[in-house]
C-alpha positions as a printed Julia matrix, in Angstrom:
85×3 Matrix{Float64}:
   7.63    0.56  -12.98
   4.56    2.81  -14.23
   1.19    2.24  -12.9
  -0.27    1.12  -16.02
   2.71   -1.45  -16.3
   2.23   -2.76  -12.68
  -1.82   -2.94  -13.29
  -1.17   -4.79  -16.71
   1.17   -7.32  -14.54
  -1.88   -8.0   -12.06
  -4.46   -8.3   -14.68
  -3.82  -11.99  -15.21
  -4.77  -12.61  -11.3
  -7.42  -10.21  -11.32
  -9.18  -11.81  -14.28
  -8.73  -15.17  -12.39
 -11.08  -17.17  -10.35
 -11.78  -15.46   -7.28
 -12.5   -11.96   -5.92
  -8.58  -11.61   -4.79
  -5.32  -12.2    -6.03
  -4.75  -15.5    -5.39
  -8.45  -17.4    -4.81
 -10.91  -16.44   -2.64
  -8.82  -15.75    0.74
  -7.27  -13.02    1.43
  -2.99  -13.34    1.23
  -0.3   -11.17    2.33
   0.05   -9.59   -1.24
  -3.55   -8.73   -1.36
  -2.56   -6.42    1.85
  -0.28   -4.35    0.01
  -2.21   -3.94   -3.39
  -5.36   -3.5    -1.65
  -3.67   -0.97    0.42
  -2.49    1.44   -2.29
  -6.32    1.13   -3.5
  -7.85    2.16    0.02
  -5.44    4.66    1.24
  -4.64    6.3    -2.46
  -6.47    5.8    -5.15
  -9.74    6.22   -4.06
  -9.4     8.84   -1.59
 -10.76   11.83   -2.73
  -8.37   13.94   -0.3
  -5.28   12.62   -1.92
  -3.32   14.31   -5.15
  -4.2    13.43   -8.24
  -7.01   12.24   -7.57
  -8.34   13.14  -10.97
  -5.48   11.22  -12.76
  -6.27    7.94  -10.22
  -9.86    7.82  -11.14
  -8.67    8.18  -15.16
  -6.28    4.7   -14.92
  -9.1     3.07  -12.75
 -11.36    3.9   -16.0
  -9.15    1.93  -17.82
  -8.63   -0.97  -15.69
 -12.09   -1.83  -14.42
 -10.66   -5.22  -13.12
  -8.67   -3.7   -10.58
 -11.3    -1.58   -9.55
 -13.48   -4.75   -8.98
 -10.49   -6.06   -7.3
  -9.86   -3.14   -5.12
 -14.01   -2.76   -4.57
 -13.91   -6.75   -3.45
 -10.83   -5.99   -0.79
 -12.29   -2.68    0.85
 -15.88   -4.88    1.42
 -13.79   -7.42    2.96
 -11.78   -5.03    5.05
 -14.16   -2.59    5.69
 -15.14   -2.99    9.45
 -11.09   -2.22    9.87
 -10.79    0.67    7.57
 -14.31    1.66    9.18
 -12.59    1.88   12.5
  -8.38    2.36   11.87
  -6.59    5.72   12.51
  -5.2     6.77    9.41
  -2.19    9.0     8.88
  -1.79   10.18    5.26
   1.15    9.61    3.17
């Protein structure tokens, strides 16, 4: 699956009620998409970089989405070790 394929598959629960996937709590699938956001789409130190910031132009709800999950994660992120790829 393409990235553009997978975002147009979330866009229905990203357009939903609430600031995550499923409502307002956090769920176990909101861990893993919320994780590709944090640890590679956004990071500036990670490839393509460029090319990440271009799809996240054209889906501004996963943006919002991935925005919402790295305020409500962010004294962890603040704090964890992280590794790279």
């Amino acid at each position: 699956m393409t990235w553009p394929r997978f975002l147009e598959s979330l866009k229905p629960y990203l357009t939903s009620p609430g600031r995550f996937l499923f409502g307002d709590k956090l769920c176990e699938a909101d861990f893993m998409v919320g994780r590709m956001y944090t640890d590679y789409i956004v990071r500036k130190d990670q490839p393509c970089f460029d090319k990440w910031r271009a799809l996240l132009n054209k889906y501004p709800e996963f943006e919002a989405y991935g925005n919402a999950f790295t305020a409500e994660m962010k004294p962890y992120l603040d704090k964890r070790p992280f590794g790279g790829f």
